[in-house]
KOLSE-708920 format. One record per residue (C-alpha): residue in three letters; y, z, x; residue number from 1. Coordinates in steps of 0.05 Angstrom, whole numbers, plus 5000, padded with zeros to 4 digits. Layout:
PAPA rest    y    z    x  nr
PAPA  ala    Y    Z    X NUM
...
***
This chain:
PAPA rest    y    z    x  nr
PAPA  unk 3318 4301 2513   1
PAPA  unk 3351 4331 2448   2
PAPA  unk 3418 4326 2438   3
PAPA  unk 3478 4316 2379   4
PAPA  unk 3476 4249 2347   5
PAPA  unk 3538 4205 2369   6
PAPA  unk 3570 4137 2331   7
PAPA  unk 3536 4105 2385   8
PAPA  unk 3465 4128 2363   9
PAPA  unk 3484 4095 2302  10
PAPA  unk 3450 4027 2306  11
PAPA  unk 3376 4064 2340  12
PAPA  unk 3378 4106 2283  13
PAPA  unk 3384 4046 2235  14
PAPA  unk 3340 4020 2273  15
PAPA  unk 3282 4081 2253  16
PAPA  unk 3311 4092 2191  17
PAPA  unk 3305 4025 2157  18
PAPA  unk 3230 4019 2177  19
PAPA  unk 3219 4065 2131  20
PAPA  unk 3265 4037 2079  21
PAPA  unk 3227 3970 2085  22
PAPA  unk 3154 3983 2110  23
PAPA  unk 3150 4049 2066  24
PAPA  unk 3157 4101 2009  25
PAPA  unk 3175 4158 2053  26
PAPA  unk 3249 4138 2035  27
PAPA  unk 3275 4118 1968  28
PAPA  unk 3327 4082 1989  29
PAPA  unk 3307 4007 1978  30
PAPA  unk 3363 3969 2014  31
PAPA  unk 3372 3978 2093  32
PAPA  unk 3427 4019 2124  33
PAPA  unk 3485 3985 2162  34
PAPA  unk 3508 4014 2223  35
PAPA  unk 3573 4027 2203  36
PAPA  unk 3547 4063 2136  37
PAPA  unk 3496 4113 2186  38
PAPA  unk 3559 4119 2225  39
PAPA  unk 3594 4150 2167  40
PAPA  unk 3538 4190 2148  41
PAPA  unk 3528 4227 2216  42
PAPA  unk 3600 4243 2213  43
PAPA  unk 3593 4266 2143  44
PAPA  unk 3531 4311 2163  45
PAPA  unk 3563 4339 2222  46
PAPA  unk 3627 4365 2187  47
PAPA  unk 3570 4421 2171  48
PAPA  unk 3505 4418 2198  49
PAPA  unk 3470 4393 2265  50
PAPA  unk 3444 4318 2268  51
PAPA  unk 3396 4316 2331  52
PAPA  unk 3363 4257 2371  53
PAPA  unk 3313 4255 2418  54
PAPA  unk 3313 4197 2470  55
PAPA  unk 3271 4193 2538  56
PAPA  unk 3283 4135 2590  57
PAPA  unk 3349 4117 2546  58
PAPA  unk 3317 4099 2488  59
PAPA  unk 3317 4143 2424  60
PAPA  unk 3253 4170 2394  61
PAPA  unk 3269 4199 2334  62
PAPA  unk 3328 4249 2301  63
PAPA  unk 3331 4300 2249  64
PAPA  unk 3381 4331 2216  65
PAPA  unk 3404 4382 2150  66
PAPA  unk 3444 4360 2097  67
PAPA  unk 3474 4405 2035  68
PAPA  unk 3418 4431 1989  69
PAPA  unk 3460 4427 1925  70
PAPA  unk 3521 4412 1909  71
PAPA  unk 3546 4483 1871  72
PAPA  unk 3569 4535 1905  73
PAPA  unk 3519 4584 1901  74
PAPA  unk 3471 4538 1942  75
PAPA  unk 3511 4541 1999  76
PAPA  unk 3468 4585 2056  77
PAPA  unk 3408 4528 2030  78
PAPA  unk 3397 4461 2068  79
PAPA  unk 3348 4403 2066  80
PAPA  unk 3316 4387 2124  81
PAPA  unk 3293 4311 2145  82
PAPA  unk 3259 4289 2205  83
PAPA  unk 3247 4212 2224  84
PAPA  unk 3205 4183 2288  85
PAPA  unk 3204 4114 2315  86
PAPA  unk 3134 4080 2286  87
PAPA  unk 3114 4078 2366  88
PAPA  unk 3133 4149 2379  89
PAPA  unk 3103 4186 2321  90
PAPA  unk 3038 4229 2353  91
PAPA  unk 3075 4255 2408  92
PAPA  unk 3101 4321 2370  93
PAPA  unk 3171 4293 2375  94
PAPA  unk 3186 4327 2298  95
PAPA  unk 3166 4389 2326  96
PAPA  unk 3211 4387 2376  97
PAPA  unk 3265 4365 2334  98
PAPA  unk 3255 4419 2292  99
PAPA  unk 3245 4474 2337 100
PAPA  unk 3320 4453 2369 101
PAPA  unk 3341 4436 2290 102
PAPA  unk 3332 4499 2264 103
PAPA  unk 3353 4553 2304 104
PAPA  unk 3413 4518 2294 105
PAPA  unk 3410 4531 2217 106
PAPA  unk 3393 4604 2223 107
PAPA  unk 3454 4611 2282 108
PAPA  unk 3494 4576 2228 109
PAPA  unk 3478 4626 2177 110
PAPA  unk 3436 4589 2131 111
PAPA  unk 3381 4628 2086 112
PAPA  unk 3338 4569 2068 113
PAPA  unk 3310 4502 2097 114
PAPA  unk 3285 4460 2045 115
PAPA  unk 3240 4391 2060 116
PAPA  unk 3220 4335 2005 117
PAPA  unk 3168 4298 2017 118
PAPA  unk 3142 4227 1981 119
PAPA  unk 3075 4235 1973 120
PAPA  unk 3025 4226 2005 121
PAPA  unk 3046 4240 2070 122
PAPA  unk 3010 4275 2108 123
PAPA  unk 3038 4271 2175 124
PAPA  unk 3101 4301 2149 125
PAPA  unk 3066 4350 2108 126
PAPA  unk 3021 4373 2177 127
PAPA  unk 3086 4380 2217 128
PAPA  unk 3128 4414 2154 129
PAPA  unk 3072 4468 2151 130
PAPA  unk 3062 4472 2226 131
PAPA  unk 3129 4498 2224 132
PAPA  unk 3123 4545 2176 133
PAPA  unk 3146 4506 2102 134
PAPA  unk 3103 4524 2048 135
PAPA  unk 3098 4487 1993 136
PAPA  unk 3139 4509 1919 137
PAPA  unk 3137 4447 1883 138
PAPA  unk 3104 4374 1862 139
PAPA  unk 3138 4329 1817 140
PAPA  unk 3099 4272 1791 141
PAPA  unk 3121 4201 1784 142
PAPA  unk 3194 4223 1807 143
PAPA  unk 3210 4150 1840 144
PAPA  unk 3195 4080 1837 145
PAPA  unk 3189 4037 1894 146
PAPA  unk 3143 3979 1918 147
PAPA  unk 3119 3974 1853 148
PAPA  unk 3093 4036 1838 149
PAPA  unk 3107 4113 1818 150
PAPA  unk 3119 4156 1873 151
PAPA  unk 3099 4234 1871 152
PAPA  unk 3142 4280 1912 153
PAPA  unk 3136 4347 1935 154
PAPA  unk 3184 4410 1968 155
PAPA  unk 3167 4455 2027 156
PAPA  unk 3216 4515 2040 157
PAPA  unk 3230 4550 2104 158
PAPA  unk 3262 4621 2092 159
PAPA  unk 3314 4621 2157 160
PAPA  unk 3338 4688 2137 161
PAPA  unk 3317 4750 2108 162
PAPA  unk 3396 4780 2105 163
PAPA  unk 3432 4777 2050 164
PAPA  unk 3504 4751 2062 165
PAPA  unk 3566 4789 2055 166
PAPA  unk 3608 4791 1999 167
PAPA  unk 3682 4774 2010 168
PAPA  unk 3707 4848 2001 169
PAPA  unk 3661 4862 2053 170
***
């Protein structure tokens, strides 16, 4: 089942989240995520954009959501795209589903472009990025540091939109 993220996802999400945080290099954060601080950031996220879960028998599986590209104005029909499955659910095409609820939500919303970064290598999140139609437009070497070592990262894009928006006097 996909549905919005609540307050009360908060603690499962943590719960995904900070594997990666502390088993990984997929995120750069390096200190694990309270509940109450993923509380605050779903409610930040979904003052704009969608922030999806997907649970089965009651427990959740996974969530993805889109975040502001850039802060400046001009970046505002762009979006970044992130995607995270519990360790035990990953295989099961979860992200696709995620995404394939995710972002016809962006392109209903009016958003032009879906961008993904990716710590590299990854190539379970690069296979499911491409499966969905990102294409890679950039690789950055040595951009982090984490676990003791240099981390490359890499951005996907996902044009949502081929319309140009109107202009105000419009």
């Amino acid at each position: 089942m996909i549905r919005p993220a609540t307050a009360a996802d908060a603690a499962a999400i943590c719960t995904i989240y900070n594997y990666y945080v502390e088993h990984s290099e997929i995120s750069f954060e390096e200190q694990a995520v309270t509940d109450a601080e993923m509380v605050q950031r779903i409610a930040d996220v979904q003052t704009r954009y969608p922030w999806l879960v997907c649970s089965e028998g009651g427990q959740l599986l996974g969530y993805a959501y889109a975040t502001t590209w850039k802060s400046r104005s001009a970046y505002r029909y762009s979006v970044e795209c992130s995607v995270y499955l519990a360790p035990e659910a990953r295989g099961r095409n979860l992200g696709t589903l995620l995404y394939q609820h995710l972002l016809p939500q962006l392109r209903e919303a009016g958003m032009h472009m879906a961008m993904a970064c990716i710590a590299l290598p990854n190539a379970a999140s690069i296979h499911l990025h491409e499966k969905m139609g990102f294409t890679k437009v950039a690789h950055f070497r040595e951009l982090g540091f984490k676990r003791d070592r240099w981390i490359d990262v890499g951005y996907w894009q996902l044009a949502l939109s081929r319309v140009r928006p109107p202009r105000p006097d419009e």
